[in-house]
Structure formats: C-alpha cells, structure tokens
N, C-alpha and C positions, 0 to 999 in steps of 0.2 A: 504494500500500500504506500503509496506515496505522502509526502507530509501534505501536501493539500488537500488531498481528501480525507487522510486525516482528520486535519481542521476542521473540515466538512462534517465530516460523521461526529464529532468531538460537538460541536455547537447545533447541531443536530440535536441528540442524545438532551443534553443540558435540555432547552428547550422542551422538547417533549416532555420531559422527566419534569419539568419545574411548571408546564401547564397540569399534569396529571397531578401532581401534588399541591400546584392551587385549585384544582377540582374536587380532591377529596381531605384535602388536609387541612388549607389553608388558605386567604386571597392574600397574601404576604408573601408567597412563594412567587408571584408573577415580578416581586423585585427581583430574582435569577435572570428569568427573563429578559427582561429589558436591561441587563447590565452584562446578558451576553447580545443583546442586539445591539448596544451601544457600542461593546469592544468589537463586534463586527464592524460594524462604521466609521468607528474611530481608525482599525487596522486597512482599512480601503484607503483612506487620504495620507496617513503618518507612515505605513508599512511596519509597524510598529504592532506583533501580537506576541502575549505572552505565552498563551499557549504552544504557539510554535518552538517557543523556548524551552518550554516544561518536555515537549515530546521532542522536539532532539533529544537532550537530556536522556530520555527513554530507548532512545535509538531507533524512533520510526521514521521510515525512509533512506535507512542507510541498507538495504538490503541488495542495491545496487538493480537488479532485474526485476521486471514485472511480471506477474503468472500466464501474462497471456504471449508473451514474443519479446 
C-alpha cells in the first residue's frame, strides 16, 4: 500500500469511526470529525500532515512494489 492511500484509508477509518460513535455514543465525537477534515484541508494548501509522519515512522510505503505489477 502506498503512503497515500494510506492517508486515505487512515482519514477514512477516523471519520466513519467518529460518525458511528457520535451516533451511538455521543454528539461530541463529530469534534474527531471535523478536526480530521480540517487536517485534511489544512494538508492540501501547507503539504504539511502528521499523519504521514506517524506512518513513515511505521514503515508504510517503504515496501518498494505494489501487489498488482
């Protein structure tokens, strides 16, 4: 998997995860929300995401090839 999709799947994830739990949990959980849709927005103009730092870190993306060619 490459680091951008990654990203993807990562703010993805967060999102769902933080709607289903202001659906049955909480309306306080939609703060996740909008604070991964902020860091999305913000990472579009600055190039600046933390995430992408946390999963370097983790070693996703250094796999070198992709499963399909």
């Amino acid at each position: 998997m490459t680091l951008e999709n990654a990203i993807r799947a990562l703010a993805g994830t967060m999102i769902l995860a933080s709607l289903a739990l202001a659906h049955y949990v909480s309306p306080n959980w939609l703060w996740l929300t909008a604070f991964v849709g902020a860091n999305l927005l913000q990472s579009a103009f600055t190039g600046f995401c933390p995430a992408e730092i946390i999963l370097r870190k983790l070693g996703v993306g250094k796999g070198g090839g992709s499963c399909c060619g």
